[in-house]
C-alpha positions as CSV (number, residue, x, y, z in Angstrom):
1,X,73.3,-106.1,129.2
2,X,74.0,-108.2,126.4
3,X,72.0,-111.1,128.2
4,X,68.7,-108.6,127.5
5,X,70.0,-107.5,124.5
6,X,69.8,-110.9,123.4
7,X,66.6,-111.8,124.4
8,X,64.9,-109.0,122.9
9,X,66.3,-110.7,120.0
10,X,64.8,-114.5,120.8
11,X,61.3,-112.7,121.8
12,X,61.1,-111.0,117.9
13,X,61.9,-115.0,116.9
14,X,59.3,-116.3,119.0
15,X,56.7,-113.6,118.5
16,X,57.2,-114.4,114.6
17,X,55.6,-118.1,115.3
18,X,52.6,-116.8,117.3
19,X,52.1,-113.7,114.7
20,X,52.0,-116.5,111.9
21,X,49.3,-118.2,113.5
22,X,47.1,-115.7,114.9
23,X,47.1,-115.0,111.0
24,X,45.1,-117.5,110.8
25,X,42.1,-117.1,112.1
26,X,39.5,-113.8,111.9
27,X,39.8,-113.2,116.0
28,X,43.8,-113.0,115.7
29,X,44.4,-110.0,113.7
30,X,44.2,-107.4,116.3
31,X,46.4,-109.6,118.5
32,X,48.9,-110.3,115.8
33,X,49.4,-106.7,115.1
34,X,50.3,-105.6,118.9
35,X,52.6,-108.1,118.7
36,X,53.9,-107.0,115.8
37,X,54.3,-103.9,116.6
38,X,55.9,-105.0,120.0
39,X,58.5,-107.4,117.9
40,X,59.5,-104.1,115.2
41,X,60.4,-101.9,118.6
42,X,62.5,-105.0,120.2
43,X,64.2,-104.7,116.4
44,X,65.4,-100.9,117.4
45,X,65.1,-101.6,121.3
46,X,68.2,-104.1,120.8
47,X,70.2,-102.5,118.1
48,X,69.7,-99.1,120.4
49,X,70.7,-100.5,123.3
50,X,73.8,-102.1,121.8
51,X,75.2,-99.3,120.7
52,X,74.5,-97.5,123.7
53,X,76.1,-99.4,126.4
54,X,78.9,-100.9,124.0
55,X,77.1,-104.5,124.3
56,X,77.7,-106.2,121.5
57,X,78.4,-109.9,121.5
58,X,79.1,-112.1,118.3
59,X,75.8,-114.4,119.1
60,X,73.8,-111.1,119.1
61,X,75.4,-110.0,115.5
62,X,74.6,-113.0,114.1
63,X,70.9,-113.3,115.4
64,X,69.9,-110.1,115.3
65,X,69.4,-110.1,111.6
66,X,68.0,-113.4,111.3
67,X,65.5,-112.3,113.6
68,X,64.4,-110.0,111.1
69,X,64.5,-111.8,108.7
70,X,62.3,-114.8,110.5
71,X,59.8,-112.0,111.7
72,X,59.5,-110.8,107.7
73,X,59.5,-114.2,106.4
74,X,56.4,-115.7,108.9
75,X,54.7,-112.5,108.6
76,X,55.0,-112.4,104.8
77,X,53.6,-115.9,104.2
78,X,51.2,-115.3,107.0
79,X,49.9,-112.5,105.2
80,X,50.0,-114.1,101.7
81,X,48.2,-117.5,103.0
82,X,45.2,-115.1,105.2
83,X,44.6,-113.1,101.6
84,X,44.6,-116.0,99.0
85,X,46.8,-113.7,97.2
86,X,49.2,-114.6,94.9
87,X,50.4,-110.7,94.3
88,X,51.5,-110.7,98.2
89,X,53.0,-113.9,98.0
90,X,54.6,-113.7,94.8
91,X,56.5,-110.7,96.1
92,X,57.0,-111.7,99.2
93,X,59.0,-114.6,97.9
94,X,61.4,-112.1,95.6
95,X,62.2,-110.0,99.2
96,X,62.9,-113.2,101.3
97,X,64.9,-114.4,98.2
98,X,67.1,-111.3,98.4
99,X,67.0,-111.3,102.1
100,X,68.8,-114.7,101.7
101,X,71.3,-113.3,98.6
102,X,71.9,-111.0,101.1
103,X,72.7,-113.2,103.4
104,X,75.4,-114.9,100.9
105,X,77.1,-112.0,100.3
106,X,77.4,-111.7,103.8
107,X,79.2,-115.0,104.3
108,X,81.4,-114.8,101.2
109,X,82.4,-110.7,102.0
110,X,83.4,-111.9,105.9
111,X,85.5,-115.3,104.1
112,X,86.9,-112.5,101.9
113,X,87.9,-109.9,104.8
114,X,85.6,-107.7,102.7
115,X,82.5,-107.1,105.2
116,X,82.5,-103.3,104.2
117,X,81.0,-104.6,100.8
118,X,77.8,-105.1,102.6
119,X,78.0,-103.1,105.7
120,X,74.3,-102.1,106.8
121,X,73.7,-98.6,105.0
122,X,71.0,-96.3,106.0
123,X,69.1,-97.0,102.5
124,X,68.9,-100.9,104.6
125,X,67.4,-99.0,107.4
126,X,64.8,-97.8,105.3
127,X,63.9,-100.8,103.8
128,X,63.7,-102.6,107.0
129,X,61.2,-99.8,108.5
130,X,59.5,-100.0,104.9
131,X,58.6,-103.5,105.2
132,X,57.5,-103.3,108.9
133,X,55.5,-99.8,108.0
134,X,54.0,-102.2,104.8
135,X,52.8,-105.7,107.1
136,X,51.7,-103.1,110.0
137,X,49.8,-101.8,107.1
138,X,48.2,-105.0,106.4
139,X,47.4,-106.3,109.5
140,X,45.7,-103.5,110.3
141,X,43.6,-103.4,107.3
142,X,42.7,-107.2,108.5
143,X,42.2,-105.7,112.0
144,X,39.7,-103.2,110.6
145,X,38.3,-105.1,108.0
146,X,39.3,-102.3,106.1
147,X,40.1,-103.6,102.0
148,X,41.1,-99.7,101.5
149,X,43.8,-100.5,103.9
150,X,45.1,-103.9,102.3
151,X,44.8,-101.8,99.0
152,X,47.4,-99.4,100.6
153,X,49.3,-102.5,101.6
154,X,50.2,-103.2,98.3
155,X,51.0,-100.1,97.6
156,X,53.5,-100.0,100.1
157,X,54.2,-103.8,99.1
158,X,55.8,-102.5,96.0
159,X,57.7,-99.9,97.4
160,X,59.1,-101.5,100.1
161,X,60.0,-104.0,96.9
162,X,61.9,-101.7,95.3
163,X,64.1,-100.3,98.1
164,X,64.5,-103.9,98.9
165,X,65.9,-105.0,95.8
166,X,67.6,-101.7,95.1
167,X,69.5,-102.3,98.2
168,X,70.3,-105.9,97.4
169,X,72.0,-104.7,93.9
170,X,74.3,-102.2,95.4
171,X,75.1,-105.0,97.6
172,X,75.9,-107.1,95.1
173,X,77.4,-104.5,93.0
174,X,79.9,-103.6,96.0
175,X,80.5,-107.2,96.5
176,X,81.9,-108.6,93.2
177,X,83.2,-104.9,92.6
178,X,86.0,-105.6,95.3
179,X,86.8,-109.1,94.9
């Protein structure tokens, strides 16, 4: 089990890549946002399935959230290069930028025996589904050719911005708090 587990993990990595460039020309959009949607369900396909059959593996900890994390990021800049807009990309570069503090505090709590610091809280969950809610947002906008719906994007943009950053301050907080 942990063998498709793991895969569903590879295919969000590798449908990142083709999302990116299907965002890159008019004809891709509708494309790009089946896929998308395909790579957020292998995000709770695989955590799902791990839980329920017990199949976790230390490969499939590690990857899983940099799967994510590649899927935002090429998605993100995708998005940012298709709209020439520096609003998207300017804060799309503060939410990969705390995905990757994140990501430190990670490393340092597990050096520190102090993983509980940064344990995945369900205010995470809803930032992860908030950012996937706010690209699926976009992309159909560009699907639709709908600027009311890239208008909504950005609406969304910021609040999936602050749930992202709030979430990286208590994990900070929590981090230096127990150290």
């Amino acid at each position: 089990m942990t063998t498709i587990i793991n895969m569903l993990t590879f295919l969000r990595i590798f449908l990142a890549l083709i999302i990116f460039l299907l965002l890159m020309k008019p004809d891709g959009y509708l494309l790009a946002l089946i896929l998308f949607i395909i790579a957020s369900v292998t995000d709770y396909f695989d955590g799902y399935l791990a839980r329920k059959y017990n199949a976790t593996s230390q490969i499939g900890e590690i990857l899983d959230p940099i799967a994510d994390k590649v899927l935002l990021v090429f998605a993100l800049i995708g998005l940012s290069i298709n709209l020439s807009s520096y609003l998207v990309g300017f804060i799309s570069s503060l939410i990969i930028t705390r995905e990757i503090w994140v990501g430190a505090l990670r490393d340092m709590n597990s050096r520190y025996g102090n993983t509980m610091a940064t344990k995945v809280t369900f205010l995470a969950k809803i930032k992860t589904s908030t950012q996937l809610f706010t690209i699926s947002i976009y992309l159909l906008g560009l699907s639709l050719n709908n600027m009311l719906m890239i208008v909504l994007g950005d609406i969304f943009l910021f609040l999936s911005f602050f749930i992202t950053m709030y979430t990286g301050l208590i994990y900070t907080r929590n981090s230096f708090k127990n150290l």
